[in-house]
PyMOL Python script that loads the backbone (N, CA, C, O; Angstrom):
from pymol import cmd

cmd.read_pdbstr("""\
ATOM      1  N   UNK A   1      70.558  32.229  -7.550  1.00  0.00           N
ATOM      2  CA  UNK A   1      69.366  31.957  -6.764  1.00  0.00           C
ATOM      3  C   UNK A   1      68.553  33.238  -6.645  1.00  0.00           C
ATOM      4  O   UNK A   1      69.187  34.277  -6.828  1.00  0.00           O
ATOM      5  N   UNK A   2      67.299  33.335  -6.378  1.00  0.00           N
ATOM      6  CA  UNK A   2      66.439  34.262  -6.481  1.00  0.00           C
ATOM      7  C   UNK A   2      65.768  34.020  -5.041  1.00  0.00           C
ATOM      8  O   UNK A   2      65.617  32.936  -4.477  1.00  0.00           O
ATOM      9  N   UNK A   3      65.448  35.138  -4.640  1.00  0.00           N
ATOM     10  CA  UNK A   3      64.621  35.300  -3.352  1.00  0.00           C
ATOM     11  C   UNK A   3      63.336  35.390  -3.495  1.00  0.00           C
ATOM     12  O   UNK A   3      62.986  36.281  -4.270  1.00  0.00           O
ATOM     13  N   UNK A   4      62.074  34.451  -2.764  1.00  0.00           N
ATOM     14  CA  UNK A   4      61.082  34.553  -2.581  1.00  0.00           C
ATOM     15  C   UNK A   4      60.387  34.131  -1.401  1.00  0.00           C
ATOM     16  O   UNK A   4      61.039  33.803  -0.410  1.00  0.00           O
ATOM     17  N   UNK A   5      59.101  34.103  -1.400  1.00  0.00           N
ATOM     18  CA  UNK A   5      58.403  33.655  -0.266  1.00  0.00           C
ATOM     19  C   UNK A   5      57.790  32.196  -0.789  1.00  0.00           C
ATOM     20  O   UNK A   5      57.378  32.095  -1.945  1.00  0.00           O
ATOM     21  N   UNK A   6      57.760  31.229   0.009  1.00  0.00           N
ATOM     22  CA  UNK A   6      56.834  29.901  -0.020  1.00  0.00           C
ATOM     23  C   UNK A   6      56.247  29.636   0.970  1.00  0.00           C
ATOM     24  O   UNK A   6      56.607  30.015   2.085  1.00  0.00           O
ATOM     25  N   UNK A   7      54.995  28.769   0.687  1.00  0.00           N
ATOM     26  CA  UNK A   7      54.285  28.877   1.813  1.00  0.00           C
ATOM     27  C   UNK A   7      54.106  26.939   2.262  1.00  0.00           C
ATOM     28  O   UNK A   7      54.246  25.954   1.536  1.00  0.00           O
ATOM     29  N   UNK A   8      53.857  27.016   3.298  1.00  0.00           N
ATOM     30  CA  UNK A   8      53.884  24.759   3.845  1.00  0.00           C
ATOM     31  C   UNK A   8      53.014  25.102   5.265  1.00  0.00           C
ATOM     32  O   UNK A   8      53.277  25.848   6.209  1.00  0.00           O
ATOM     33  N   UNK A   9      52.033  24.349   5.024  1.00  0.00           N
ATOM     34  CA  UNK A   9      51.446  24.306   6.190  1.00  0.00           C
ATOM     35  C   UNK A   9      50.484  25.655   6.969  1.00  0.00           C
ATOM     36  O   UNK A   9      50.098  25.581   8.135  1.00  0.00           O
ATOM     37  N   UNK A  10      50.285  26.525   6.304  1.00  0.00           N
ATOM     38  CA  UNK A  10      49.813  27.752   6.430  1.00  0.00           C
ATOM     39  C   UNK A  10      50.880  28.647   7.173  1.00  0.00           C
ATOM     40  O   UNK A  10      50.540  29.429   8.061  1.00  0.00           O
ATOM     41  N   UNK A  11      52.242  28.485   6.745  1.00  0.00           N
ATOM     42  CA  UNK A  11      53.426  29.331   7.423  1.00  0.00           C
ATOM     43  C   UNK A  11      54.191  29.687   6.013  1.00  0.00           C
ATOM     44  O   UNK A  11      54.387  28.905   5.083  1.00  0.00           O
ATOM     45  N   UNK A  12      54.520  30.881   6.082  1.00  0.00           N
ATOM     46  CA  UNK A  12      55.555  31.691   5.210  1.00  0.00           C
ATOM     47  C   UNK A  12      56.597  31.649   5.609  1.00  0.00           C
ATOM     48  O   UNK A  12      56.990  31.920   6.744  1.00  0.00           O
ATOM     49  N   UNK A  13      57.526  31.085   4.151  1.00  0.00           N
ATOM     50  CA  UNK A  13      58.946  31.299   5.065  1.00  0.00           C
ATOM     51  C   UNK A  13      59.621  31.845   3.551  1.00  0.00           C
ATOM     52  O   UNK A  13      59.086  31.642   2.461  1.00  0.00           O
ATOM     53  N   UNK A  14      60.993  32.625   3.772  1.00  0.00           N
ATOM     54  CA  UNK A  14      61.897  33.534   3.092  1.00  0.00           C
ATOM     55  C   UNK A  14      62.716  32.090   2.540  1.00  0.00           C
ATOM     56  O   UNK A  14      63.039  31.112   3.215  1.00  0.00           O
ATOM     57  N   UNK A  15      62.945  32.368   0.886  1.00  0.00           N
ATOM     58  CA  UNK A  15      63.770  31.042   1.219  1.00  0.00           C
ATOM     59  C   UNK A  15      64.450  31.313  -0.689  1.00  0.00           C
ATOM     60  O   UNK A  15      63.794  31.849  -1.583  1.00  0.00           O
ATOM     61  N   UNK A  16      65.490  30.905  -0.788  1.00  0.00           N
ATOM     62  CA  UNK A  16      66.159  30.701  -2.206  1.00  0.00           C
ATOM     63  C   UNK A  16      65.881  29.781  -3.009  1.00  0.00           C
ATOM     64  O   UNK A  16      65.713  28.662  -2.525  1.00  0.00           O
ATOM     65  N   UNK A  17      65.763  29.942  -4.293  1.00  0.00           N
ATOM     66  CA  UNK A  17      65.225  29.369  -5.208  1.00  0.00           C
ATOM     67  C   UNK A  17      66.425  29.085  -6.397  1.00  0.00           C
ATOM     68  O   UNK A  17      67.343  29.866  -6.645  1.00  0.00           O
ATOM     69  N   UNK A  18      66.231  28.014  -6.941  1.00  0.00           N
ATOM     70  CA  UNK A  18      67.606  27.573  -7.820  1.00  0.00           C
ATOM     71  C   UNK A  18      66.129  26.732  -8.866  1.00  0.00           C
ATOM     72  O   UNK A  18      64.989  26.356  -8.594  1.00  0.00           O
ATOM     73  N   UNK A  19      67.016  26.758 -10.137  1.00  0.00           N
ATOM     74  CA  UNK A  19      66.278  26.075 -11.345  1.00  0.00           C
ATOM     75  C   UNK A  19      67.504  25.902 -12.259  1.00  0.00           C
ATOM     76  O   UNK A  19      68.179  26.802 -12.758  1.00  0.00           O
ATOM     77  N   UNK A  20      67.706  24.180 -12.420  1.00  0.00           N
ATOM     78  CA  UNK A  20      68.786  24.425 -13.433  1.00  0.00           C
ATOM     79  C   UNK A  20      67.836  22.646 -14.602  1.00  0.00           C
ATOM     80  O   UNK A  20      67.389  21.513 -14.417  1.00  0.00           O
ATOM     81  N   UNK A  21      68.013  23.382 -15.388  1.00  0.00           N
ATOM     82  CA  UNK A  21      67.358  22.488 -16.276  1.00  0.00           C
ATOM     83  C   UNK A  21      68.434  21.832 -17.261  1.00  0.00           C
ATOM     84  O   UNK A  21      69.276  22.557 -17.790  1.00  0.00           O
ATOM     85  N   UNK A  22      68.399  20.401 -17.512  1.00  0.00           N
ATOM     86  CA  UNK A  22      68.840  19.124 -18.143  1.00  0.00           C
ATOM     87  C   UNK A  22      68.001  18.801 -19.345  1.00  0.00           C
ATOM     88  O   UNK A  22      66.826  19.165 -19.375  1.00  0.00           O
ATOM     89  N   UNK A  23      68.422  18.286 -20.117  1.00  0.00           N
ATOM     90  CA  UNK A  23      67.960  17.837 -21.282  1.00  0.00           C
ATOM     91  C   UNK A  23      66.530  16.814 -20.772  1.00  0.00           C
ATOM     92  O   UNK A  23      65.640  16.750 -21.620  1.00  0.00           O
ATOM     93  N   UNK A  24      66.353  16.235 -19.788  1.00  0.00           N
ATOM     94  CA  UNK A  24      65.124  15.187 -19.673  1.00  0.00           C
ATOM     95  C   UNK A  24      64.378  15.871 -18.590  1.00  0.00           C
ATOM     96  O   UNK A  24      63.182  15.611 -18.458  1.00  0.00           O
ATOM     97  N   UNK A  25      65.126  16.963 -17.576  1.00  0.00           N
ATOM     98  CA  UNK A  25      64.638  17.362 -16.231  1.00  0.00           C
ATOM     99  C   UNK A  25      65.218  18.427 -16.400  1.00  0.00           C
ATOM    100  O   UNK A  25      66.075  18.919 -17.135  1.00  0.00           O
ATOM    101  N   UNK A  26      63.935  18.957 -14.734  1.00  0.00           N
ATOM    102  CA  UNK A  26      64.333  20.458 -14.350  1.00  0.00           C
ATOM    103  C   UNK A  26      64.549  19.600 -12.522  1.00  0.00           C
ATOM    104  O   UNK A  26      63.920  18.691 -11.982  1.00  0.00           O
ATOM    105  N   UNK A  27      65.782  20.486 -12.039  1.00  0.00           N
ATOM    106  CA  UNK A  27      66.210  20.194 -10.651  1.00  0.00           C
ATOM    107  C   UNK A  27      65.541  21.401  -9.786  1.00  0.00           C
ATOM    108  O   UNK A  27      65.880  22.166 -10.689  1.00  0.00           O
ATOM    109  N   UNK A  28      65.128  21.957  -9.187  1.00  0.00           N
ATOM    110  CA  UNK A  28      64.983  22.490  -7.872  1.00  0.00           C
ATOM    111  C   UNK A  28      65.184  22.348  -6.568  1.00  0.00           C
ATOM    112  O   UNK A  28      64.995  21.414  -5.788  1.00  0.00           O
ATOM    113  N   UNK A  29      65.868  24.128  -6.387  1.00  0.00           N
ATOM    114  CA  UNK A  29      66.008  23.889  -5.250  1.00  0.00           C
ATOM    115  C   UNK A  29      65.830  24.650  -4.460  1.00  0.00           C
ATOM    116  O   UNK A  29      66.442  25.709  -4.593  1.00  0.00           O
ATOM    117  N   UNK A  30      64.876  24.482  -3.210  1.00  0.00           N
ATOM    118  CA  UNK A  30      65.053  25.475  -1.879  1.00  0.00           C
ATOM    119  C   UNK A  30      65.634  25.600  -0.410  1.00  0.00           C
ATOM    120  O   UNK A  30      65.510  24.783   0.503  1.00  0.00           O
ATOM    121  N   UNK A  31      66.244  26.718  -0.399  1.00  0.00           N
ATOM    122  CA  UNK A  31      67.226  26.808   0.630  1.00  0.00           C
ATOM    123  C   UNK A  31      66.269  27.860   1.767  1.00  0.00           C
ATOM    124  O   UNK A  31      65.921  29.004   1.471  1.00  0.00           O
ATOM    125  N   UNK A  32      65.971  27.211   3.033  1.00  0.00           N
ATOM    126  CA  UNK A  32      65.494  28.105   3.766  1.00  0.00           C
ATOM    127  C   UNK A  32      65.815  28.468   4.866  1.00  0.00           C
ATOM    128  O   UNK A  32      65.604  27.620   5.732  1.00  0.00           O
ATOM    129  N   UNK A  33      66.225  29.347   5.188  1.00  0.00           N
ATOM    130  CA  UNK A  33      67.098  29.677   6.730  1.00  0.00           C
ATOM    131  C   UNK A  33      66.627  29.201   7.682  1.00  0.00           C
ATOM    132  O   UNK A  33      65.421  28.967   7.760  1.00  0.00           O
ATOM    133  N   UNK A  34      67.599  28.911   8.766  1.00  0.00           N
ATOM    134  CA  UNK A  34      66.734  28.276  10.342  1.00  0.00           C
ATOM    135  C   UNK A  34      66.712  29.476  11.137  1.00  0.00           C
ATOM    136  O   UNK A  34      67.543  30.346  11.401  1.00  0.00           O
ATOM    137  N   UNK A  35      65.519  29.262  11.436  1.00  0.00           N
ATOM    138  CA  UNK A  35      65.260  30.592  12.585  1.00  0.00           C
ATOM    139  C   UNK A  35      63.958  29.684  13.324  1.00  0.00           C
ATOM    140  O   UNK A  35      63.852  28.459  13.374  1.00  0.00           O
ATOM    141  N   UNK A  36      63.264  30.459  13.730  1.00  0.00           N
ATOM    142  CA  UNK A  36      62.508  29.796  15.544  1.00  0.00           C
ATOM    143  C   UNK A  36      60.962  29.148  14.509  1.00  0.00           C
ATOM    144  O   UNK A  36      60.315  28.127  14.742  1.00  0.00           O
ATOM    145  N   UNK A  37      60.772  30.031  13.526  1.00  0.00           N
ATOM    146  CA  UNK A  37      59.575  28.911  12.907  1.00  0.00           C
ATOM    147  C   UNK A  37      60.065  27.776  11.777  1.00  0.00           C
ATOM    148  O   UNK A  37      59.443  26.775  11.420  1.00  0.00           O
ATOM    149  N   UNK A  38      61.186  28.179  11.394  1.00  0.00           N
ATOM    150  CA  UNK A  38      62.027  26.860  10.099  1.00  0.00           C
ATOM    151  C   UNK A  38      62.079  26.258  11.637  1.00  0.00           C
ATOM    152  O   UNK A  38      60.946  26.012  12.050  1.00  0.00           O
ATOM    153  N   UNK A  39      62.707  26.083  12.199  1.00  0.00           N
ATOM    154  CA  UNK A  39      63.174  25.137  13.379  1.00  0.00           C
ATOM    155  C   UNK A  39      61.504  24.349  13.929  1.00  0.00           C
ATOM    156  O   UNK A  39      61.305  23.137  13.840  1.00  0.00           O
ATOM    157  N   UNK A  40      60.705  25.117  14.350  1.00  0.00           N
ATOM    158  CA  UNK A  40      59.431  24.190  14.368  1.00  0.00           C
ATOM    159  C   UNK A  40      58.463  23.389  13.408  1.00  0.00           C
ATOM    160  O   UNK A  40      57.548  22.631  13.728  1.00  0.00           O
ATOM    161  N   UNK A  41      59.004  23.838  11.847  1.00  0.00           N
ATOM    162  CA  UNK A  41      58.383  23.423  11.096  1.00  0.00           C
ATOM    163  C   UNK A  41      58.971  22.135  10.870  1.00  0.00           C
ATOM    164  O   UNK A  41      58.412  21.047  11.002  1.00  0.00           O
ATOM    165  N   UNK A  42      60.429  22.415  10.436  1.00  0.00           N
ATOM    166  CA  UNK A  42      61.044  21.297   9.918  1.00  0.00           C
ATOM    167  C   UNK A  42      62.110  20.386  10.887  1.00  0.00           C
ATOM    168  O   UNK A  42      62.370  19.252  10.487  1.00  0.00           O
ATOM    169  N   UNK A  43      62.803  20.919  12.303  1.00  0.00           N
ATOM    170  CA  UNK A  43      63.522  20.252  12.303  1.00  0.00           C
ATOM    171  C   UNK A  43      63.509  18.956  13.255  1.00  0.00           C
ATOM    172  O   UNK A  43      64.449  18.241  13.603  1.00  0.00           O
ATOM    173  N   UNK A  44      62.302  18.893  13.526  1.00  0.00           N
ATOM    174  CA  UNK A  44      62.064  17.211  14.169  1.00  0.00           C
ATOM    175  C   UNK A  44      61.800  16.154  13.120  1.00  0.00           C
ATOM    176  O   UNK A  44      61.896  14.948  13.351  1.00  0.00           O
ATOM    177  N   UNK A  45      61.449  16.697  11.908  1.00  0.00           N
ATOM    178  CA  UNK A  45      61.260  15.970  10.800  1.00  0.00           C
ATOM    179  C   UNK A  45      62.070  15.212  10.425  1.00  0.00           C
ATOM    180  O   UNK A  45      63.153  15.624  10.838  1.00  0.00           O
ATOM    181  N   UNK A  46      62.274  13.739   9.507  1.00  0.00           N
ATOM    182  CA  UNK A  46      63.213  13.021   9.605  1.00  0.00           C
ATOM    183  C   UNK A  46      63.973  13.521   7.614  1.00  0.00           C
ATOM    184  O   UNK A  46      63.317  13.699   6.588  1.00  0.00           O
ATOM    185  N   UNK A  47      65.180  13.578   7.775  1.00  0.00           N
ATOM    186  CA  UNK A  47      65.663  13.839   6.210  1.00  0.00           C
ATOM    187  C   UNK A  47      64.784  12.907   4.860  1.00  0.00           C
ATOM    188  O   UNK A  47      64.778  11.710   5.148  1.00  0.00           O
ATOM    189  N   UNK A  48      64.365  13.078   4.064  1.00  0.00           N
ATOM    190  CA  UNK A  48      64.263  12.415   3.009  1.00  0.00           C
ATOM    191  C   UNK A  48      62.159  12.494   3.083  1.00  0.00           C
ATOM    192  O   UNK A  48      61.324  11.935   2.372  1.00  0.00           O
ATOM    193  N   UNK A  49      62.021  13.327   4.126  1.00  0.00           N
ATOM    194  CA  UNK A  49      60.614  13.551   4.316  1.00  0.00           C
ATOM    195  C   UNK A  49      60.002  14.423   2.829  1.00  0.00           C
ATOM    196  O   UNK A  49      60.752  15.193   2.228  1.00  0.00           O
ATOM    197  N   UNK A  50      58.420  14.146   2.322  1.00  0.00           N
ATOM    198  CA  UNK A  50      58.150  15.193   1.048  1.00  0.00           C
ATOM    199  C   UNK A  50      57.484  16.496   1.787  1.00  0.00           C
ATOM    200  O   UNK A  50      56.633  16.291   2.652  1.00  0.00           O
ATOM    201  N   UNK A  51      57.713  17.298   1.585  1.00  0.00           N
ATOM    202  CA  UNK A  51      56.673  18.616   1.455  1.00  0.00           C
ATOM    203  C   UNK A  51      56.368  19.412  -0.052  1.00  0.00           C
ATOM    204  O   UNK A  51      56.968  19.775  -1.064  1.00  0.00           O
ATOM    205  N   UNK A  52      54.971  19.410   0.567  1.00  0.00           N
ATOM    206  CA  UNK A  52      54.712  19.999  -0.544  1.00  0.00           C
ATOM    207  C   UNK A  52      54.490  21.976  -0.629  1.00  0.00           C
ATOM    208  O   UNK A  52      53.468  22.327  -0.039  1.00  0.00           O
ATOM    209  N   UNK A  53      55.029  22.756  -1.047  1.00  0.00           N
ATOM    210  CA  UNK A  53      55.405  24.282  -0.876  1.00  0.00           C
ATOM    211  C   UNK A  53      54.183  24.822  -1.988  1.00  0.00           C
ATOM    212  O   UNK A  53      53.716  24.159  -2.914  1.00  0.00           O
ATOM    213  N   UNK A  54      53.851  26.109  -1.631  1.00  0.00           N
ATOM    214  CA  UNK A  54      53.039  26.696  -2.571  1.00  0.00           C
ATOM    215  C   UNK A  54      53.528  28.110  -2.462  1.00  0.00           C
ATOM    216  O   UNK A  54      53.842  28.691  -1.423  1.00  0.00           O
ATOM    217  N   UNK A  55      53.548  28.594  -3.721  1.00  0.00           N
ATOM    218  CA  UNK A  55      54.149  29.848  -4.316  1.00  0.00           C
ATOM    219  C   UNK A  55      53.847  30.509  -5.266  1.00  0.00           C
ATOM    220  O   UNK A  55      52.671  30.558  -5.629  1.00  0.00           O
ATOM    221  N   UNK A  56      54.944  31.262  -5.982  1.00  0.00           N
ATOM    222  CA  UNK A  56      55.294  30.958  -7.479  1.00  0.00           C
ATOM    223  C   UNK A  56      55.108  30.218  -8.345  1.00  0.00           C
ATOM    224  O   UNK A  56      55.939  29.311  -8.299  1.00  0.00           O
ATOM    225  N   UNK A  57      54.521  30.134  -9.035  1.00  0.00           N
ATOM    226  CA  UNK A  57      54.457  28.884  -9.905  1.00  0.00           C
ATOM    227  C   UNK A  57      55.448  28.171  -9.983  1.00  0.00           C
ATOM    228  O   UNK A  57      55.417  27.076  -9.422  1.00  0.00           O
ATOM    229  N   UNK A  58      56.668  28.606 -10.735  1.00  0.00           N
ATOM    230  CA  UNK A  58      57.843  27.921 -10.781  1.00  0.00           C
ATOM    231  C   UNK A  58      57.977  27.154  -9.884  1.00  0.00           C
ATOM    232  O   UNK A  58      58.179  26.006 -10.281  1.00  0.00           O
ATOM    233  N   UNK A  59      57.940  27.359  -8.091  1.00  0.00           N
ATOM    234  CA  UNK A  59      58.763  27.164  -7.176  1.00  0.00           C
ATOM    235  C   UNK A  59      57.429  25.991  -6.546  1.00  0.00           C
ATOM    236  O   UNK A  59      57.888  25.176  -5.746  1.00  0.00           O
ATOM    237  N   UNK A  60      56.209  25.874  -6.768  1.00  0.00           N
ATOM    238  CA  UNK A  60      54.977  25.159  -6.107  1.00  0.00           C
ATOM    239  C   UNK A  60      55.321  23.764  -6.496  1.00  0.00           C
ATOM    240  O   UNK A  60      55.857  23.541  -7.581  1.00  0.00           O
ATOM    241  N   UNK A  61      54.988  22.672  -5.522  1.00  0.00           N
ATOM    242  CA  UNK A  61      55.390  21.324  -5.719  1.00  0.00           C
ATOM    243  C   UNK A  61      55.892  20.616  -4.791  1.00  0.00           C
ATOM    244  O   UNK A  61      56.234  21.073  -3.700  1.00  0.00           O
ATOM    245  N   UNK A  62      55.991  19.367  -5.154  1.00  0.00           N
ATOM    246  CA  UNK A  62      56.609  18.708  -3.511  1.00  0.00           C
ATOM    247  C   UNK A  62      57.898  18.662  -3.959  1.00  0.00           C
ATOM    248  O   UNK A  62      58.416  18.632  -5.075  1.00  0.00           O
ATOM    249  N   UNK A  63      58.388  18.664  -2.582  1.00  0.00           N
ATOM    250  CA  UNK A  63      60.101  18.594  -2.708  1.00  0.00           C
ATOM    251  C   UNK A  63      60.415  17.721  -1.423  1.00  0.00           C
ATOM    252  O   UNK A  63      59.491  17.390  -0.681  1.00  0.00           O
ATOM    253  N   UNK A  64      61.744  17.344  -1.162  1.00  0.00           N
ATOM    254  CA  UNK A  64      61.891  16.277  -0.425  1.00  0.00           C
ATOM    255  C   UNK A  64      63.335  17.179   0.139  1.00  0.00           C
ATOM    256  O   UNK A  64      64.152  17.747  -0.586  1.00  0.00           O
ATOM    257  N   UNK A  65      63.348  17.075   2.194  1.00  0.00           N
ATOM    258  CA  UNK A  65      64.182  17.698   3.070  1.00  0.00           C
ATOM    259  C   UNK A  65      65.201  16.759   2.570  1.00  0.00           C
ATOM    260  O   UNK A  65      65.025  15.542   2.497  1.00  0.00           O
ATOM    261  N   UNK A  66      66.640  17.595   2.112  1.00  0.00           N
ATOM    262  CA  UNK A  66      67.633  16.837   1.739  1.00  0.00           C
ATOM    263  C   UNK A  66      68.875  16.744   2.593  1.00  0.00           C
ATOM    264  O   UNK A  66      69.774  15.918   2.752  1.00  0.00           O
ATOM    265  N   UNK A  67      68.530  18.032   3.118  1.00  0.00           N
ATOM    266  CA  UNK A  67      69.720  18.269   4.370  1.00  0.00           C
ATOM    267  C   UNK A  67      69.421  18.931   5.158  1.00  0.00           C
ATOM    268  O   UNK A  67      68.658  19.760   4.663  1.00  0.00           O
ATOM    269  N   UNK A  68      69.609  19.168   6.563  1.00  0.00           N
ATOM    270  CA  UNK A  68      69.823  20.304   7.466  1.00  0.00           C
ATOM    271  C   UNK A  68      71.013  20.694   8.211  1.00  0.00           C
ATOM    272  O   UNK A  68      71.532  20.241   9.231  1.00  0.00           O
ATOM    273  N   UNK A  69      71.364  21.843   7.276  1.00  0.00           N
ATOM    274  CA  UNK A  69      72.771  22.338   8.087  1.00  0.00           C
ATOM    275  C   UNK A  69      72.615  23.549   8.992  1.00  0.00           C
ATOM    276  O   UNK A  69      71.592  24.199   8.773  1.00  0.00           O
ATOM    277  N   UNK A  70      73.350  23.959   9.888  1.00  0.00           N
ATOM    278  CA  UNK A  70      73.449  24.692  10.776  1.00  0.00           C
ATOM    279  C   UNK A  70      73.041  25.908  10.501  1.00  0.00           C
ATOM    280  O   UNK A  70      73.103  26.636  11.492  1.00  0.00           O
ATOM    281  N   UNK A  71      72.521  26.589   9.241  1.00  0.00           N
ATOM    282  CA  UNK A  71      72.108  27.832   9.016  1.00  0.00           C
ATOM    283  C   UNK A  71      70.776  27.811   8.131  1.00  0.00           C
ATOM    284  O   UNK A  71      70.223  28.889   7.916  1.00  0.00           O
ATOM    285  N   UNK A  72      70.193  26.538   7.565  1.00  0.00           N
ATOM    286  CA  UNK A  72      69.480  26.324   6.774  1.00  0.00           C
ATOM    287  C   UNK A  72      69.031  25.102   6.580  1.00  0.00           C
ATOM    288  O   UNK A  72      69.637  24.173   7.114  1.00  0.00           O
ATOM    289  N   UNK A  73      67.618  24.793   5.598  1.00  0.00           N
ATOM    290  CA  UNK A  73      67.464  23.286   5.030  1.00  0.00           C
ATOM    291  C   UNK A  73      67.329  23.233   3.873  1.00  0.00           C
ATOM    292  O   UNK A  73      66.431  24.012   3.557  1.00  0.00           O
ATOM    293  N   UNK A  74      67.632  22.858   3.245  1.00  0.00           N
ATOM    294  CA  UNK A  74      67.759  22.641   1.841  1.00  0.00           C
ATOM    295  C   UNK A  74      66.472  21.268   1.702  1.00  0.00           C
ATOM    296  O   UNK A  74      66.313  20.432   2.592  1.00  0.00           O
ATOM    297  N   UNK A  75      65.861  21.293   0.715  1.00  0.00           N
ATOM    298  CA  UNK A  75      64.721  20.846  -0.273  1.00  0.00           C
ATOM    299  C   UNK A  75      65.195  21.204  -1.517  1.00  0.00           C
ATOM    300  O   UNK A  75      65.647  22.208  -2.068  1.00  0.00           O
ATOM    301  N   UNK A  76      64.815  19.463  -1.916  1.00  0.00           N
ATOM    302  CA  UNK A  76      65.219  19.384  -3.414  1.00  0.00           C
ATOM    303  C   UNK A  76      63.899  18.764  -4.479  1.00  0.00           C
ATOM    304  O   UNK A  76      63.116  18.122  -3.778  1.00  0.00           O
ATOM    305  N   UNK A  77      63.521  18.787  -5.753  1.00  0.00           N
ATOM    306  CA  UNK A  77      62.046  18.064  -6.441  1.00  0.00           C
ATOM    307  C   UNK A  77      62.704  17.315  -6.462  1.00  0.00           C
ATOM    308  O   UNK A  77      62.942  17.526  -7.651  1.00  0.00           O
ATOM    309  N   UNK A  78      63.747  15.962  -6.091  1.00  0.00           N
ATOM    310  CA  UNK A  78      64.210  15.398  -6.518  1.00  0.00           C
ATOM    311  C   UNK A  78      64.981  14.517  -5.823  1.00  0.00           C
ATOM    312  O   UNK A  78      65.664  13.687  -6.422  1.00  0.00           O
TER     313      UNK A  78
END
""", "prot")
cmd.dss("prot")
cmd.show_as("cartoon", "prot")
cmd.util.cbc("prot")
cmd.orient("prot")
């Protein structure tokens, strides 16, 4: 995973980046720590919600909240 910044909603957040590519697809994924603005952004939100992130090229796109665990939320394109 690689460290960068993405941006949702006019808020920056620190967050890990994964790319593993398949013969028909590419998977992504971002992992972003909970702290006091991940917690207002995302965690009243219901799982399986889209956001769409802007960045990196690589990393820009909608992705969909796949989990929220106790240190982080994970977003997946997929």
């Amino acid at each position: 995973m690689k460290t960068l910044t993405v941006t949702y909603n006019g808020l920056s957040f620190d967050a890990e980046f994964s790319e593993t590519s398949t013969a028909d697809k590419v998977d992504k994924t971002l992992v972003i720590p909970v702290n006091d603005q991940s917690t207002a952004a995302f965690d009243a939100l219901p799982d399986g919600k889209r956001f769409s992130f802007g960045g990196d090229n690589a990393v820009s796109g909608d992705y969909i909240l796949t989990e929220k665990a106790p240190a982080h939320y994970i977003f997946t394109n997929s």
